[in-house]
N, C-alpha and C positions, 0 to 999 in steps of 0.2 A: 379194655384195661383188665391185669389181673389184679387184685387187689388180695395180700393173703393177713391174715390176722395175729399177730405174733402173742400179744400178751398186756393185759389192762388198755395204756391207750396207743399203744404200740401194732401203727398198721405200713404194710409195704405197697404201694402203688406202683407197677409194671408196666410201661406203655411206650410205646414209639423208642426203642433205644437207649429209655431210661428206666431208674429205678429210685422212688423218691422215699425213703424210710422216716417215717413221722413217730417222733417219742419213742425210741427204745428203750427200754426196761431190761426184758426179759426173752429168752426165746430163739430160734434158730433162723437166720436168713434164707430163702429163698437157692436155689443155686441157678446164680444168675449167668446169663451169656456171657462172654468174655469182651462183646461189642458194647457191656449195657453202662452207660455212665453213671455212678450211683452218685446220690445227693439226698444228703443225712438231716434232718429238719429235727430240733430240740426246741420246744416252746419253752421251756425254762429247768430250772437249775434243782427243783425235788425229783428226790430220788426214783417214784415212782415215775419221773416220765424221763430221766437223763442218766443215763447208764456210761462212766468214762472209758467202756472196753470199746466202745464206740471208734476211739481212735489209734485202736489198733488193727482196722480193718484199712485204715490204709498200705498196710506194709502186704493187700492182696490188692487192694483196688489204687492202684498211684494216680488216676486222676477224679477221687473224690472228693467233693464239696459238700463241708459242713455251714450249713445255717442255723445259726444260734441265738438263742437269747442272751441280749447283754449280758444277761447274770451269770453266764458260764463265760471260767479260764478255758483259753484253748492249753492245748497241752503241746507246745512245738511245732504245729504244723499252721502257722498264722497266715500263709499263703494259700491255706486250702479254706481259710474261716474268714465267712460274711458272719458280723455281728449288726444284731437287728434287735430296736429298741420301738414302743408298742409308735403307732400311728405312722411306719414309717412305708416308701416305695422304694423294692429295688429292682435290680434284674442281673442276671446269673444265667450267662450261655442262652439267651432268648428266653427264657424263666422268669416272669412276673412276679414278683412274691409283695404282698399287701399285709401289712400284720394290723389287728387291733391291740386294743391294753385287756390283761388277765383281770379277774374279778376279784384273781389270788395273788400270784403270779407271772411274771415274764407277756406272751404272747400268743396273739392265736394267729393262724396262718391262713389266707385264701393264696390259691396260689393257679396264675394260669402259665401251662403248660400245651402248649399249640391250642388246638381249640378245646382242650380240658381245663375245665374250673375245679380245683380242688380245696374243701377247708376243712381245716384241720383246728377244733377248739379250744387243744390244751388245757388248760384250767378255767377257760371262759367261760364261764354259767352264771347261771341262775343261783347261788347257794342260800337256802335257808335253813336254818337250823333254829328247831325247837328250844334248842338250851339255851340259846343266843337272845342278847335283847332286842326289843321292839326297833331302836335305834340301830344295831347293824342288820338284820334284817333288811331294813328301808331303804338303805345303803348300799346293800348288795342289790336291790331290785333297779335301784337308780342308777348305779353303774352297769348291769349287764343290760336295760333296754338303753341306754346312751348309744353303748356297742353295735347290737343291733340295729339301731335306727339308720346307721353308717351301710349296712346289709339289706335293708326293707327292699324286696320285689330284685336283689339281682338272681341271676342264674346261675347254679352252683349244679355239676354234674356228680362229684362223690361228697359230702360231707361227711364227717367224724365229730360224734358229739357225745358228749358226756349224758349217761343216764345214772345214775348214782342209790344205789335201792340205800344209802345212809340218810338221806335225807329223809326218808318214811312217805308224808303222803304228798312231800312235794318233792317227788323223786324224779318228775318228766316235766316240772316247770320250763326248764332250760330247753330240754332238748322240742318239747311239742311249740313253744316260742317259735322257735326255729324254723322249724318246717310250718309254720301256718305263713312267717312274714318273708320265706324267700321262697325260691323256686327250685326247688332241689330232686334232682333228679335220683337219687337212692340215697338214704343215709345207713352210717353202719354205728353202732350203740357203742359205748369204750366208757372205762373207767367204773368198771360195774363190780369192779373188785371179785371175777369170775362167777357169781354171783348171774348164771347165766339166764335163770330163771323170771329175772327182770324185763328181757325180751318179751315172754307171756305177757306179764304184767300188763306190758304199753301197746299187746294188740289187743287185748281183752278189756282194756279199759277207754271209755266212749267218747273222751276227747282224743285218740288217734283216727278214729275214722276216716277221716280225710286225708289221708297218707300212710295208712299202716302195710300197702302193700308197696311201698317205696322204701319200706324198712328191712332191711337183713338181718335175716337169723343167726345171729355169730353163738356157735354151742363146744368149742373147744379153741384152743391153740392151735397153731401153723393152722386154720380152715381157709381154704383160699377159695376163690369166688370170680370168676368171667364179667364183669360190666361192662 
C-alpha cells in the first residue's frame, strides 16, 4: 500500500486499483492512474476533517464514491453518496465499511478492502480536558472504551489515530488504548494540528514501548510512505 499524508487528519491509501481518501481538509492529491477508482471517506461534518471542494473532484474522477457521515448534505451528486450513520454495515464495489459512534462527532471508519483492514478514527478518542468537569471527563472515558470494546484483539493492517498535543498530558490516552487492545499492524498519528513534534513525544514516552516501532513518523505534508 502507498499511503501519502495530506494534512491534519487527512490521509490517501493507494492499493490494488484503488484509492480511498479519508477526511480531507487541506492539501494536494496524489496523481493517480487513470485505472484508480477513488473513494472519498468523511467521518463527519467540522471543518477540519470535511472540505466541500471534495465534490468537485468528480467533474476528473466520474466514477467516484463518496462515504459520508449522515451529517453532511451531498451536493448533487446522491448517486455517488453512501450515507452512513455510527454502528452501521455496508459494502461498496466489494468494500466492507464498519463505522463506530464519534466521541465528538459523526464516525469512525474500519474498513476492509480485499485482505486490507483499514481504520480510520475521525474524532473518536479518548478526549480529556483539563477545563472540563469531572462529569464530562467520565463520559468521554465511557463512551470511547464502549467503542473500543466493539475493537478488542481484531486485526487492523493501517490505522489512523488521533494524537492530540491539546490535551497536555493526556495527549496519547486514545491513541496508546488503541494499539495496546487491537492488533494493528502500523499506525500513522493525525490530528496533531502539525504539531509534528508530538511523534517524539509518544516514542520517548515509556508507555509506547510496546509499539513504538509500529508507529510512523509523519514530519510534513504530501510525505507518502510504502506499507
Amino acid at each position: 500500500m502507498k499511503i501519502t499524508y495530506l494534512k491534519h487528519s487527512g490521509y490517501v491509501v493507494e492499493d490494488a486499483g484503488r484509492a480511498m481518501v479519508f477526511d480531507y481538509y487541506e492539501g494536494n492529491l496524489p496523481d493517480f492512474l487513470e485505472a484508480v477508482k477513488l473513494y472519498v471517506f468523511v467521518s463527519h461534518v467540522h471543518y477540519d476533517h470535511f472540505n466541500p471542494q471534495i465534490f468537485q473532484w468528480k467533474d476528473q474522477y466520474p466514477d467516484i464514491q463518496y462515504i459520508l457521515s449522515n451529517d453532511i448534505e451531498e451536493k448533487g451528486f446522491k448517486e455517488s453518496c453512501t450515507f452512513v450513520g455510527p454502528g452501521q454495515e455496508v459494502v461498496l464495489d466489494g468494500i466492507k465499511i464498519r463505522t463506530l459512534r464519534s466521541t465528538d462527532e459523526g464516525v469512525a471508519f474500519l474498513v476492509q478492502a480485499g485482505e486490507r483492514r483499514i481504520y480510520h478514527g475521525g474524532d473518536l478518542n479518548w478526549w480529556h480536558w483539563e477545563e472540563e468537569s469531572r462529569v464530562y471527563n467520565e463520559m468521554m472515558r465511557r463512551r470511547f472504551l464502549h467503542e473500543m470494546e466493539k475493537l478488542e484483539g481484531e486485526s487492523v493492517d493501517v490505522a489512523f489515530l488521533p494524537l492530540d498535543p491539546r490535551q497536555e498530558e493526556q495527549y496519547a490516552w486514545g491513541f496508546d488504548y488503541f494499539m495496546r487492545h487491537t492488533r494493528t499492524g502500523c499506525a500513522f498519528p493525525m490530528h496533531f494540528w502539525e504539531e509534528y513534534e508530538v511523534y517524539d513525544r509518544l516514542i520517548e514516552d515509556t508507555r509506547s514501548e510496546p509499539y513504538r516501532q509500529r508507529v510512523m513518523k509523519v514530519s510534513k505534508p504530501q510525505q507518502s510512505f510504502e506499507v
